[in-house]
N, C-alpha and C positions, 0 to 999 in steps of 0.2 A: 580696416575700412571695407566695407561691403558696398555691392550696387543694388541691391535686390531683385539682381535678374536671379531667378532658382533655378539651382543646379537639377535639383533630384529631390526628391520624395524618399523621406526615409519611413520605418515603423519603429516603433517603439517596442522591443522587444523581454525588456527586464524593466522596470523601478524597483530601486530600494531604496529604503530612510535609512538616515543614518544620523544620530541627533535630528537638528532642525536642520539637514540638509538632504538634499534626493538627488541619489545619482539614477541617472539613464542610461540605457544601452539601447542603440540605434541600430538597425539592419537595414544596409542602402548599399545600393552599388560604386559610391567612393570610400566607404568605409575603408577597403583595403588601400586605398590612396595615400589613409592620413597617418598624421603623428602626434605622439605625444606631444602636447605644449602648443599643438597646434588650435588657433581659433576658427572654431565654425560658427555661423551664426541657423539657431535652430526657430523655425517659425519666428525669425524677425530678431533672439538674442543671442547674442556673442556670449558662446560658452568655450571651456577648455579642454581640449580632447586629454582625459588621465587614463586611458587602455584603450586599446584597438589590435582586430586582427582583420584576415582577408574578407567575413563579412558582417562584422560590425563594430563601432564604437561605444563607449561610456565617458557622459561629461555630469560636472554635477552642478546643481542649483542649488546655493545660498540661500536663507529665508530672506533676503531681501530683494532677490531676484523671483524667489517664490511670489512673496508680497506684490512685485511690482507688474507682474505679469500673467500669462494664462497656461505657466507652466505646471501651477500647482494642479489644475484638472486634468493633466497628461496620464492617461493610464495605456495598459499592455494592447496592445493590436490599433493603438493612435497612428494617424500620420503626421509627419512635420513637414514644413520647406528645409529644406539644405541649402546650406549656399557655402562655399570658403571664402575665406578674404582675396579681395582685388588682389592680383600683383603689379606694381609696381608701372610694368610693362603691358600693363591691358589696357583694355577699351572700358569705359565708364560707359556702359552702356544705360544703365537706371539713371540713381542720382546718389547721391553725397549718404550711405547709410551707415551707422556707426553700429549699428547693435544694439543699440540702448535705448529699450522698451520707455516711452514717457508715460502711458499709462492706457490701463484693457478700456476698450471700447463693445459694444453690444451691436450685432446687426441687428436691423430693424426693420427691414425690408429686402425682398428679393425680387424683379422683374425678371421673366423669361420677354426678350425681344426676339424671338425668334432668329436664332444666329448669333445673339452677344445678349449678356446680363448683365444688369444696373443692381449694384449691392447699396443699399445703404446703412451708415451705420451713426452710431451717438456717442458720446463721448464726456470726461465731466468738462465741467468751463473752466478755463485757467488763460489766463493772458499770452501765455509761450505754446495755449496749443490752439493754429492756428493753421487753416487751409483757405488754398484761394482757386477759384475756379481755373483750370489749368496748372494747377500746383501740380508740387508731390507729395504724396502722401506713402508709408510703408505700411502693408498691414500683414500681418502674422510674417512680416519680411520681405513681401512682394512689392517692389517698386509701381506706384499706380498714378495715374491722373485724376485730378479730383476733377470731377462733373463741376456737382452744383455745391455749395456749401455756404454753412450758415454759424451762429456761434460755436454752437457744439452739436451739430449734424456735418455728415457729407454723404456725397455719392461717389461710386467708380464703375466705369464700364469695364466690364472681363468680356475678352475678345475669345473663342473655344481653347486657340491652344494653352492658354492662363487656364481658363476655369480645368483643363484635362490634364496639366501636370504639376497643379499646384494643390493645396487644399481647400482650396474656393470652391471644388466640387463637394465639400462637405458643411462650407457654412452655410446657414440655415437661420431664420426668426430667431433668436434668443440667443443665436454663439457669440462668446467674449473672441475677441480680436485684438492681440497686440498692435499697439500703435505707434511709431516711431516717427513724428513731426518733421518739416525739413528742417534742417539744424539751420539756413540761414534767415527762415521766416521765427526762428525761436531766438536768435540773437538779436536781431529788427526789434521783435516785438517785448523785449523785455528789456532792451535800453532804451525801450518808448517807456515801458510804463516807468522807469525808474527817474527818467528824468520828467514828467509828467507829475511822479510825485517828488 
């Protein structure tokens, strides 16, 4: 389990394929921290640390984690969020994040307010994905408040030290964004519609 507060900004130092699967290797400053076997969550998904030394990692992505997310556009000199798993004994400082990308979203807007930025972004329509003004939303892993939101729209304000150590200083008109729904507005709403139908 994750909170989506970001550790650290890695880069993406290698991609390889390998059948239908792509491994990465990360350069970040807890690289030398992890281990094998160990879960990180990269830009919002829980991947499995398979090598690491003191300055960087390699996890690798599935074609279904490929499919599900905005991994597959990850090339060499990319940034990612880092995050490790909660332990146990910490502060939940975000909210409830599992890792598990529900599906890429597209910004659609950017506001400079002078002091803090309004992103906003789109999403496809599905009943389990669902924000509410003052929710939570995860995007590329970053625990956020949802502004305003509509069926398949939202907004989030980034306050500077978010937009400066995260990679919100790189999305932009047109970037896909990992979206990770709150998991207890996706169980709400999908034993609404089941029992509805």
């Amino acid at each position: 389990m994750f909170t989506g507060i970001i550790e650290t900004l890695g880069t993406v130092s290698a991609v390889r394929t390998e059948d239908s699967n792509v491994h990465f290797t990360i350069t970040s400053p807890i690289s030398g921290e992890l281990k094998i076997d160990q879960s990180v969550a990269h830009n919002g998904v829980c991947l499995t640390v398979i090598a690491c030394d003191n300055l960087s990692h390699t996890v690798t992505a599935i074609a279904e984690t490929l499919n599900r997310t905005n991994l597959s556009g990850l090339q060499q000199g990319d940034r990612v969020n880092l995050e490790r798993c909660v332990p146990a004994h910490g502060r939940l400082d975000g909210h409830i994040v599992q890792g598990h990308v529900d599906t890429v979203g597209e910004c659609i807007g950017v506001e400079n307010l002078n002091g803090s930025w309004k992103y906003y972004f789109r999403h496809p329509k599905a009943t389990e994905f669902v924000t509410v003004p003052k929710g939570s939303i995860c995007v590329n892993g970053v625990s956020l408040t949802v502004v305003d939101s509509t069926e398949n729209t939202f907004s989030v304000a980034i306050i500077p030290y978010t937009y400066e150590h995260t990679t919100f200083q790189n999305i932009q008109i047109g970037s896909s964004v990992n979206l990770e729904f709150d998991i207890v507005g996706k169980y709400i709403a999908t034993l609404y519609h089941r029992q509805k139908n």
